[in-house]
N, C-alpha and C positions, 0 to 999 in steps of 0.2 A: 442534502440527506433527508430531511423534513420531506421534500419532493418524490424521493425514491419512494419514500415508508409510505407514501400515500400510494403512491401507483400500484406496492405491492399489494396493497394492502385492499385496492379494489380491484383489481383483478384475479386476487386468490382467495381472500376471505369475506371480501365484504359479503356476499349472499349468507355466508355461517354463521357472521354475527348479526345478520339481520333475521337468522333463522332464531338464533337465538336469542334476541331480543325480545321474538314475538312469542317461544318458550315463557319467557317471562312475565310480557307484558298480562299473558292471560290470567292473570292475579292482580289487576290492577286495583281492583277495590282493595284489596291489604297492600300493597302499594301505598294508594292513597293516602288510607289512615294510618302510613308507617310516617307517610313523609308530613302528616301533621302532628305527628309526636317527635319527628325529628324537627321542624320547626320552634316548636316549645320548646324542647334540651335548645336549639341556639338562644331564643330569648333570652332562658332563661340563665344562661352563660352570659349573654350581655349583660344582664340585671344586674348578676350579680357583681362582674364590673363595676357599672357606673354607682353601683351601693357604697364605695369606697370610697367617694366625693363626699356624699353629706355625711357619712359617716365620719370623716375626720376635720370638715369643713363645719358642720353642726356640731357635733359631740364635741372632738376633742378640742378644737378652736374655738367656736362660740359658746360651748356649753351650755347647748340646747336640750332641755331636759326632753321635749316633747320626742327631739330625735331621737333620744335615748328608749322612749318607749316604742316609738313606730317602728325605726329600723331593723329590730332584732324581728318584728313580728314578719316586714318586709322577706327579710334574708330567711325567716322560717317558711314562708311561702313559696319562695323562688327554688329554693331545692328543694321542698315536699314536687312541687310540681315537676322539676328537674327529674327527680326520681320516678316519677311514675311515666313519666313520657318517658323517660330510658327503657323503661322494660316493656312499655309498649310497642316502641319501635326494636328492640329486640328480639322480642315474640315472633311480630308480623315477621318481618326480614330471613328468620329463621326457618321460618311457618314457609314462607317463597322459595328460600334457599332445600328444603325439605323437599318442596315439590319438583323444583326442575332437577335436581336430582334420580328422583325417582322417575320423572317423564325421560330423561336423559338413559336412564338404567334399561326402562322399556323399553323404549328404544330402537338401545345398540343391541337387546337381546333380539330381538323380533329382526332386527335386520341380518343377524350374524345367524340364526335358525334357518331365515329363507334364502340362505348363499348356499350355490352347491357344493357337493362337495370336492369340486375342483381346489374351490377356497380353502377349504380347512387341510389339504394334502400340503398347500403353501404356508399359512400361517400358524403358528405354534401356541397351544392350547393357554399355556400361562402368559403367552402375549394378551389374547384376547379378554381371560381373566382379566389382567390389569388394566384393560382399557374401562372394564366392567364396575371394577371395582376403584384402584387408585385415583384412575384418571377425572372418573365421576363428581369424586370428591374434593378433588383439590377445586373442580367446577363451583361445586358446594361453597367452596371459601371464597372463592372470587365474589359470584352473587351474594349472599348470606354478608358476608365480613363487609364487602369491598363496595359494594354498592351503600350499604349503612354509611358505612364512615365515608364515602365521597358527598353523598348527599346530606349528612348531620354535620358534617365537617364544611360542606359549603356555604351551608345556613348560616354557622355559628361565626364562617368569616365575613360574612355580609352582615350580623348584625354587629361584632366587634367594630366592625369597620365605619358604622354607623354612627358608634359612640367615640373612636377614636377622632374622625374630624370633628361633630359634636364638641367635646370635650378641646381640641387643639388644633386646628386645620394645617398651619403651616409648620407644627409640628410631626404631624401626620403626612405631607408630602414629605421629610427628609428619611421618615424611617422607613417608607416603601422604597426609597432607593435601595435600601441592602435586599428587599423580598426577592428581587430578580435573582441574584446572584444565588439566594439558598435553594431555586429551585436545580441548578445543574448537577449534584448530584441525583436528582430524581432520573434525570435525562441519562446520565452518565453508567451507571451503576445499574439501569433500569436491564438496559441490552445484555448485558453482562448477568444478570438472573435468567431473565428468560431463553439464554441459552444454556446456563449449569440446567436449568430447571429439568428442561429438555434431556439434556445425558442422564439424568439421575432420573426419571419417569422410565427413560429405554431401558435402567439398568437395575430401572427393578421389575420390570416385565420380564428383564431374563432371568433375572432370581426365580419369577413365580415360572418361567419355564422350568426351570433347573430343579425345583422342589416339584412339580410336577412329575417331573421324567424320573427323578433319584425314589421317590415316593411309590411310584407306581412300578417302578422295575427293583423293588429291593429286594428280590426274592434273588436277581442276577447276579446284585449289588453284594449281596451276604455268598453267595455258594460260590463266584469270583473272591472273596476276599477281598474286595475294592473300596473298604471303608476308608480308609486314610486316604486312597487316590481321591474320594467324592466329598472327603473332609478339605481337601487341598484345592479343589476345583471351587468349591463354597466360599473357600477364604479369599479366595482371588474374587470371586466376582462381589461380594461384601465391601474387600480393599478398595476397587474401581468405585462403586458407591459412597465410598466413605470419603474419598477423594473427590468425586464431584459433587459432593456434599459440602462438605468444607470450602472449597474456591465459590459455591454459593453463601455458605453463610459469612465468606470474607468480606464477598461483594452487599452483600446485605451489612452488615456489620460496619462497615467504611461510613457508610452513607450518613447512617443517624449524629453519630461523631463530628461527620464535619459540616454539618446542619448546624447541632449543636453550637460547634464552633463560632459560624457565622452568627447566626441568632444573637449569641456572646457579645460580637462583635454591635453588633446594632443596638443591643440593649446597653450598650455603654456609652454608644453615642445619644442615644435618648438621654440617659442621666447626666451626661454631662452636658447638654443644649436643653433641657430640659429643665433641668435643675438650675443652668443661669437663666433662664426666662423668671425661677421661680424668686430667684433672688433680687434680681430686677425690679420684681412687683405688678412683672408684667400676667402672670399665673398664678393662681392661685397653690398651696398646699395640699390639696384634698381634687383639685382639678389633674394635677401632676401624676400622682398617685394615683388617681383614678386610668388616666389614660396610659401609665404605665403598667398597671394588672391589667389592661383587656390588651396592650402591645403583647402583654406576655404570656396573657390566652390564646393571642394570635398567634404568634409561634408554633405554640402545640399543634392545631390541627395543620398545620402549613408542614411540621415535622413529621406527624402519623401518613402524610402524601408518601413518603419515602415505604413506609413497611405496604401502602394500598398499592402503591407499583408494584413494590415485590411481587403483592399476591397477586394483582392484576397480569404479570407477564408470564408467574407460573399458571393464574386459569387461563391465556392464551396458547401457550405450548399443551398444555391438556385438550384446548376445544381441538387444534389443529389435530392431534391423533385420536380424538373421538369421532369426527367429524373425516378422518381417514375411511374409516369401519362403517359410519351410516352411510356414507357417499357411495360403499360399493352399489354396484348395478349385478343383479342375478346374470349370468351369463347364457341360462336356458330361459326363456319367452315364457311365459305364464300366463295365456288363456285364460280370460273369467270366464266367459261363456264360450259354449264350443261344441262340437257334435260329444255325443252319447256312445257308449257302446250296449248294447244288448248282451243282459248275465250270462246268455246262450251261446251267444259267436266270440268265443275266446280262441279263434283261431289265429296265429301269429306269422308275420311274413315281414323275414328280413332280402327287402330285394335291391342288389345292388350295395349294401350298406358297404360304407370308407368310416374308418375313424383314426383318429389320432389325436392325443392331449395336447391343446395347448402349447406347454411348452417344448414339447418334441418340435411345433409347429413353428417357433419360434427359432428353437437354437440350431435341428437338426438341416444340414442343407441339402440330405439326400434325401428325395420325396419318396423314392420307392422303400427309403429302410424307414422311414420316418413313423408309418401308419402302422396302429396298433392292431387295425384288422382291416382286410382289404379284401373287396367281390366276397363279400358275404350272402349268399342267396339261400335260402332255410324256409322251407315252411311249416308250420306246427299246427295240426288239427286242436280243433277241442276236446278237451280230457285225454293226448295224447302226453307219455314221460318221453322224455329228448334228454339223452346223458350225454354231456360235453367231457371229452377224455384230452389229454394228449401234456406234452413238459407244461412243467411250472414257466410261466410268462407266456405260454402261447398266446393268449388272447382270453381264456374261457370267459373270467372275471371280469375282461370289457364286454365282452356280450352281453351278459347274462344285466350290469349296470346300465347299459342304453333302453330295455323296455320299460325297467319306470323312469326313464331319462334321470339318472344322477349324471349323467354328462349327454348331450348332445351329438349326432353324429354328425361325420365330415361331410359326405356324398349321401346318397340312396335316401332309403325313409325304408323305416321299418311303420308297419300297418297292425292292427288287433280288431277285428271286427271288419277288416275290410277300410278300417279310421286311419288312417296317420296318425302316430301318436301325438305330433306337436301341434293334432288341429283338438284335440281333447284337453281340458282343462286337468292340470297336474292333478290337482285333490282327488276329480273325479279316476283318475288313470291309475294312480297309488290306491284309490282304495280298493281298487279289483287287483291286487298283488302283495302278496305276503312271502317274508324273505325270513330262512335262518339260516347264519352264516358258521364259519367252522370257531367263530370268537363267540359265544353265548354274551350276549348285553343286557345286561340285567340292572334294575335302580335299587337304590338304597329304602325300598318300601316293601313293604308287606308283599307275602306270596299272590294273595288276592289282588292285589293293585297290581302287580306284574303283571298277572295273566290278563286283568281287565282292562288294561293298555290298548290291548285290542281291538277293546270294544266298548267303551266306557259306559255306555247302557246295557251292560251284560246284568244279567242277575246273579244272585249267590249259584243258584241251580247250574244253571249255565258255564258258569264259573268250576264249578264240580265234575260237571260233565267232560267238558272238556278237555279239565286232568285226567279223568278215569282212561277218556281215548288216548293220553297222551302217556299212560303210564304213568303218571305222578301221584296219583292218588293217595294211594299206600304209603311212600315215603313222606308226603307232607303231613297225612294225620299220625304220625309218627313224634314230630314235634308238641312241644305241651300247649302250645299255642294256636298248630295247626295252621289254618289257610290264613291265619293274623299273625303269624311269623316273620317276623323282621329279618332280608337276607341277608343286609352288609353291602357295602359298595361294591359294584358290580356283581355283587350276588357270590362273596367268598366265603361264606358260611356253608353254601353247598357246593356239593362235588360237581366235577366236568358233566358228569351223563344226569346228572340233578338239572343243574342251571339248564341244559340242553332240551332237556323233556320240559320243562318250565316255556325256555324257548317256544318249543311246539304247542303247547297247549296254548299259549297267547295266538301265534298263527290258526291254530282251531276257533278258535272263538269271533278271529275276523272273517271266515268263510270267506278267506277273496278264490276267487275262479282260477288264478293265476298264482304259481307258486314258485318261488326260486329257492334251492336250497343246495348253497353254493359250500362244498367239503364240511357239512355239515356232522358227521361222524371223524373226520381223519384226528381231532386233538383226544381221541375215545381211546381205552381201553379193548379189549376182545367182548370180554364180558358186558360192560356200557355197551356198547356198540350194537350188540343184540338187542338190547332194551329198547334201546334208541328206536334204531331199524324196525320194529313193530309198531313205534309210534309215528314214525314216519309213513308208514303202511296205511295208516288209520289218514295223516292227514292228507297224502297223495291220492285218496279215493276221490275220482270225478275231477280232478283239476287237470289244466294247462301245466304240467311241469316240467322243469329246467334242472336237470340234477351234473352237480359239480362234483366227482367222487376219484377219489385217492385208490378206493379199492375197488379196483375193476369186477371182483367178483358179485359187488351189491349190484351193479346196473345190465344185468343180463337180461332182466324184465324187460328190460325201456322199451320201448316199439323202435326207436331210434338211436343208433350211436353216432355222435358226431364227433370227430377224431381232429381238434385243429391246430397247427403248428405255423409256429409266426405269424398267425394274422391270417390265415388263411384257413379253410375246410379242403383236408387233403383227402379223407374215405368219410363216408355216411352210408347208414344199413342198418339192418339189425345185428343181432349178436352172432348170428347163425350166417348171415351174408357176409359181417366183415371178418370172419374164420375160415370157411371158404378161401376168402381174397387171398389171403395169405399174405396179405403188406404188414405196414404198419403195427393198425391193431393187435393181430394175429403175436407177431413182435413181443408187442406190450405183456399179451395174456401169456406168452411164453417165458418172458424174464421174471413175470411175478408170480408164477408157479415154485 
């Protein structure tokens, strides 16, 4: 078994915990001076042991006056020093456990940011939280708690162990025959936590799903009536936790008990072999006594092993799904350096492009239904508007996500400047492209900070500017606060064609050459909608644009209509060509008349 756990354990995690080791070790100077305050707390645990010899061997036996004075001043020494080394080694440990922590927390965010978003369509928002949050911590306890007490606890048994042969040697080999024996609950009980450990970390990630999704859709949650349904769905997943909770704390709970037990068992065989050595004449009183308080100090760190595994096998099920989430690998290539595009040639060419997700590619075993867009061939001058029309799922929205590569294409290569976009560095290819989508995303900050997302060296002016073209102007100095108005998460303080023109003014202020603005109007109003449309007016002037539009009547401008259905481009033209045609299009503009 021993054999197995090693193989597993080098061939799936040893790199994680050597990763994490070295998390650690880079604090070694507090380190250091932890482990020489942990040192001290051991001495001074031995002292205070072997103090129980002349203290009852001088005082109470000889009635040694002198011991009378020294020892009391002795034993005030050894715990003042006890004391202050505890809280030094406290500190530090804390101080370390603090930090990997928080290096741990950076992290998994920096690596969960730079996933595309392939990733996040797979994994669930309050999975990730928890890995952010719960998983980190219980990390915390492992380091912080469990390293303390392995290393103060190791100390303290090497120096008991010191004064126990010291003090009785062949005493001392019969009562390490029972030590073996109290450790198999460590062993036993150990497997057994760090598997409950595990179910209950899963099952509270799906809590923090579940308060996510009930939290953020209660608008559905209330005008459904579905409050006791989501009151009932709560208690079930609570109950599941509540139960793998408990089979953990039974398993933990067993442990200490039959330690206890054991220990029992030993320390009675001390007093009784003990105790005839003392009668004998072969030991002394105060030698007996002594070596039975530091047997009995012994115990204790030998029994605190039991709660350090606990915590030890819960921070191993933690690292193993923190260390799920840092391991992923980006799925699109990311370029440091790479060709350039010139602000000028924003011309766009999808030639030949194939796409399909992942896992279409996986599950789907028919290649030709499989692809999400198929012979996609398009080319888009600079500062020309391109209106993608046609049913919800034709493809619009994979398109329009492959030029700043949020997913990668299958076949072809789409080009901007004449570049392939995967020989351009993402940062530089994202900042010459600004997107507003038909969900306005907005943060929990000020209006100003919203807009200046865009551009984080914008000025106040700039700032101003930008709403005025965006139509915002007016309704934000409306506020008593103004541009220092706090919006509310996701921006619920303001209305749809609010949040929306917010939207737009932050795209103003990034001036990228390149603009998608994928059903940016269709969640509007008649009236929003107008507002909006003027402000889109404002930011469409001179750009490459991609326009995603619900109502056919907004995109008669475009120089280009492109009409595409399953993954394919079935008419392209203008407004005036594809009415003529009389297909499709024509179709379209007829039903929504």
């Amino acid at each position: 078994m021993k054999k197995n756990f090693l193989k597993y354990l080098d061939d799936k995690n040893r790199e994680r915990y050597k990763s994490l080791f070295q998390v650690i070790w880079q604090h070694w100077q507090k380190l250091f001076f932890a482990m020489i305050c942990m040192v001290v707390v051991a001495a001074s645990t031995a002292a205070s042991a072997y103090l129980v010899k002349p203290m009852l061997d001088d005082i109470f036996v000889n009635k040694d006056s002198n011991g009378l004075l020294f020892i009391p001043v002795a034993a005030i020494t050894v715990f003042l020093l006890k004391g202050v080394a505890t809280y030094g080694q406290n500190y530090l440990m804390s101080y370390v456990g603090e930090q990997v922590i928080k290096s741990f927390r950076n992290r998994l965010y920096e690596n969960i940011v730079n996933l595309p978003l392939a990733f996040f369509n797979k994994e669930k928002t309050g999975v990730l939280m928890s890995r952010i949050t719960n998983d980190v911590n219980i990390v915390k306890g492992m380091v912080s708690s469990a390293v303390t007490s392995l290393l103060r606890d190791f100390f303290t048994v090497i120096g008991l162990i010191c004064v126990i042969f010291y003090m009785d040697w062949k005493l001392a080999v019969w009562a390490f025959l029972v030590l073996p024996v109290a450790f198999y609950p460590i062993i036993a009980f150990g497997r057994r936590v760090r598997r409950f450990s595990t179910g209950c970390q899963e099952a509270m990630a799906e809590i923090n799903v579940f308060l996510h999704e009930t939290f953020s859709g209660i608008k559905v949650v209330k005008i459904f009536t579905m409050e006791s349904y989501e009151k009932e769905r709560f208690k079930e997943k609570t109950d599941t936790l509540f139960r793998l909770e408990m089979k953990s704390v039974v398993a933990k709970s067993l442990s200490s008990p039959i330690m206890e037990f054991l220990g029992g068992v030993g320390i009675a065989f001390i007093i009784w072999f003990g105790g005839s050595r003392v009668i004998s004449g072969v030991s002394t009183t105060g030698t007996f006594f002594s070596f039975l308080t530091a047997v009995m100090m012994l115990y204790d760190p030998v029994k605190k092993l039991t709660n350090l595994n606990n915590t030890v096998q819960e921070g191993i099920a933690a690292i193993t799904r923190i260390y799920d989430i840092i391991e992923q690998k980006p799925e699109i290539a990311r370029p440091e350096t790479g060709r350039t595009v010139e602000q000028n040639r924003m011309e766009i060419t999808f030639d030949k492009v194939f796409f399909r997700y992942i896992n279409d590619q996986d599950s789907n075993n028919d290649k030709d239904n499989s692809w999400a867009l198929r012979d996609i061939n398009l080319s888009v001058q600079t500062g020309e508007v391109v209106a993608l029309v046609g049913m919800s799922g034709g493809g619009k929205t994979s398109l329009v996500n492959l030029i700043p590569r949020f997913y990668d294409i299958t076949e072809g290569r789409i080009t901007i400047g004449g570049e392939d976009i995967r020989d351009i560095p993402l940062s530089s290819l994202r900042s010459k492209i600004s997107i507003v989508t038909q969900e306005p995303i907005l943060f929990n900050e000020s209006i100003r900070d919203n807009i200046r997302y865009g551009r984080l060296d914008a000025s106040d002016h700039d700032i101003e500017e930008a709403a005025r073209f965006a139509y915002a102007h007016d309704f934000i100095t409306v506020f008593p606060k103004g541009y220092d108005t706090v919006i509310g998460e996701l921006g619920n303080r303001l209305s749809g064609g609010e949040k929306q023109r917010i939207c737009i003014a932050r795209a103003l202020i990034k001036d990228a050459p390149i603009l998608i603005l994928d059903e940016a109007t269709s969640a509007l109003d008649v009236e929003a909608e107008k507002i909006v449309q003027k402000a889109l007016a404002n930011l469409m002037k001179g750009r490459t644009t991609f326009v995603i539009a619900h109502r056919l009547s907004t995109i008669a401008h475009a120089n280009k209509i492109i009409l595409i259905n399953k993954g394919e481009i079935v008419e392209s033209g203008t407004h005036a060509e594809l009415m003529a045609m009389g297909g499709e299009y024509f179709k379209m503009q007829v039903m929504n008349k």
